[in-house]
N, C-alpha and C positions, 0 to 999 in steps of 0.2 A: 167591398171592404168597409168603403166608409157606416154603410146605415148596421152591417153586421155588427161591426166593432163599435161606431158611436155612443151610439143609444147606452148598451151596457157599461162601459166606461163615462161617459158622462153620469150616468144616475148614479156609480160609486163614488161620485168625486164629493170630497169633505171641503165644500167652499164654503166662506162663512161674509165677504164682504158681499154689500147689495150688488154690486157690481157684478159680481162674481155669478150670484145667486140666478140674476135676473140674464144674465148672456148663458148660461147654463140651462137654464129653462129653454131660452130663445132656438138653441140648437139641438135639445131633444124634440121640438117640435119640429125643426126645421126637416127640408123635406132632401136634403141632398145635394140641391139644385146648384152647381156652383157657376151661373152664368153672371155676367158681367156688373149686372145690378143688385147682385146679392150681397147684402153685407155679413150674414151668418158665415158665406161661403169665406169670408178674410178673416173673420175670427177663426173658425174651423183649422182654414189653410195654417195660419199662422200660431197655433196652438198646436198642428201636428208638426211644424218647423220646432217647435220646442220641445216637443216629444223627441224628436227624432235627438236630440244630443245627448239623453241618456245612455246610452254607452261610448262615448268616446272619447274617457280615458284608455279604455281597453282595445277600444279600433285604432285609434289616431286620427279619428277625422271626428270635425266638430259636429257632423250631421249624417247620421246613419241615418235615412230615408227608404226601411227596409218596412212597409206595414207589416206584415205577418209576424215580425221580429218582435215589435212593439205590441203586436197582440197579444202573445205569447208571454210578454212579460209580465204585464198586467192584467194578466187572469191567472196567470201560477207563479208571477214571482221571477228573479233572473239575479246571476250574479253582479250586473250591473249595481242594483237597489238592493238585493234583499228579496225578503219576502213580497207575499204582495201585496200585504197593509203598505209595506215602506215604499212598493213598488207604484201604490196606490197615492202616495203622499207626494210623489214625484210629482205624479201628473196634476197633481190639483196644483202644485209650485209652478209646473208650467202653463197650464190655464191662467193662473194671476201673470204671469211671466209675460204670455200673450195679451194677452188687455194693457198690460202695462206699454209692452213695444206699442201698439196703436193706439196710446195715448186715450184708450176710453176711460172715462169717470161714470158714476151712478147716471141711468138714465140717459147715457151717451146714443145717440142712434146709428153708431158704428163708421164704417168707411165700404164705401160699394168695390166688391171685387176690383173691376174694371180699372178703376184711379188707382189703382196698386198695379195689378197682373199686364204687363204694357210690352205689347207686342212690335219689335222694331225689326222690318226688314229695308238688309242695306244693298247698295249696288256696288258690286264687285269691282268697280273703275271707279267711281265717282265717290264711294264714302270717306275714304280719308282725306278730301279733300276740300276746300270749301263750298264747293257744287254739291256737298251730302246734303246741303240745305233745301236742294231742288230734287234730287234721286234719290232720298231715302223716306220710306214712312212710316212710323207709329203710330199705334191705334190699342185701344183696350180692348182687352183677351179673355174671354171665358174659360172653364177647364183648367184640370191639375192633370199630373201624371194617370191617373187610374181613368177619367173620363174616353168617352167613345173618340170625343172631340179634344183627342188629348192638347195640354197645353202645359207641360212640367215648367216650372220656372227658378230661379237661382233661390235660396233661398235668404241672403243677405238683400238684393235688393228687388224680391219678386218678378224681375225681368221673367219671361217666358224664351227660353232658353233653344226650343224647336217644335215642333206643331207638322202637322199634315201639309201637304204641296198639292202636289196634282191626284183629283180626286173623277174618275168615271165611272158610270152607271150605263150597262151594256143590254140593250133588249134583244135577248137571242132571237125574237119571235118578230122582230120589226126593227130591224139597224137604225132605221130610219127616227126611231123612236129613242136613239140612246143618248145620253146626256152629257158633258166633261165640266170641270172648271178648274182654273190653276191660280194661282195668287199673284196679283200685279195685274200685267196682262199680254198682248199678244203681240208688242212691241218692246223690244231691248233699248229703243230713243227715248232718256229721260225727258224730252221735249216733245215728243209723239203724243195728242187725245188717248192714243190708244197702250200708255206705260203702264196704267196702273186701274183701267176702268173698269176690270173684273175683280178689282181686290176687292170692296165692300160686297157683292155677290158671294166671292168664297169665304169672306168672315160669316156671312150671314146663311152661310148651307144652301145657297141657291146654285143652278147651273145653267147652260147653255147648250143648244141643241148642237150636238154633230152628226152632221148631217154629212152624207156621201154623194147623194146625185139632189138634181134641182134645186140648189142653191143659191141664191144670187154672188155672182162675183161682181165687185166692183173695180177692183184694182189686180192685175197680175205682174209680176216680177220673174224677167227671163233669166238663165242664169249661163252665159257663155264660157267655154273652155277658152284658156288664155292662148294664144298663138305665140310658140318663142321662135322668133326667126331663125330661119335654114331648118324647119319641123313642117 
């Protein structure tokens, strides 16, 4: 969606401040890439947040987040806007709309995805609590809704809203060769080495070997049925 639709909506767009001009440029070049250090990808992101409110007087909701819906308009027009000069007019009001929310000026070198798109995962016992400060953790987030690596997020405060969990790579040809990774990690004890030591591996697309035979164990855990007396 993004480089189909961009590209040709960006080049219609009738900007006229330098501002305007020069983040316009910046993202017909720009290559797509919406990972954590991109700043193109938060204008982008945040310029399609303001596309998306074009029809909702007509929805009731302040963000129709439909792309194909918004393609549609501004290339033939919708009863939203009108035509599709007017439809066209929209978008360039939301372009200025988006630079103004991120507070860019002439020449501004934007804001990197990441310090906006913030990924908080919490623990189901401990977050509402004061211990969240020890069991919960955030971290900055690549990806929108449409990416491989998806990462949709709210659109009022760019939180990243749900994302991938557990992720396996299976070698039908050598078991022994297949891979997993999960987020956090292989201990529910927010006090455990082992709470959270795969999270930077699954932010970062890496995994861990699972393995079936020849593995080292170092620790096992028996698990006994409880005896009720007179049983």
């Amino acid at each position: 969606y993004q480089r189909r639709v961009r590209e040709p909506l960006l080049e219609s767009l009738n900007v006229l401040s330098t501002r305007s001009v020069d983040w316009k440029n910046k993202l017909i070049r720009w290559n797509g890439t919406t990972d954590e250090t991109s700043v193109e990808a938060t204008v982008f992101e945040t310029w399609y947040i303001e596309l998306s409110k074009l029809p909702q007087s007509q929805v009731g909701s302040t963000y129709w987040l439909y792309p194909y819906y918004l393609s549609n308009a501004f290339s033939s027009g919708d009863k939203a806007c009108g035509s599709k000069i007017m439809c066209l007019a929209f978008a360039s009001k939301a372009f200025e709309a988006a630079l103004d929310r991120l507070n860019i000026t002439d020449h501004s070198e934007g804001v990197k995805w990441g310090s906006k798109h913030i990924l908080s995962i919490q623990n189901n016992v401990f977050s509402k609590t004061p211990l969240s400060c020890l069991s919960d953790r955030m971290l900055s987030y690549g990806g929108d809704d449409f990416t491989v690596n998806v990462g949709p997020s709210n659109p009022v405060t760019y939180s990243v809203t749900s994302g991938p969990s557990y992720r396996q790579i299976i070698d039908l040809s050598n078991f022994e060769n297949s891979k997993f990774i999960h987020p956090m990690g292989t201990s529910g004890n927010a006090f455990s080495p082992n709470y959270d030591d795969l999270l930077m591996k699954w932010k970062n697309g890496q995994y861990i070997p699972m393995m079936t035979k020849d593995f080292k164990v170092t620790t096992t855990i028996t698990l006994n049925p409880l005896t009720l007396p007179g049983t």
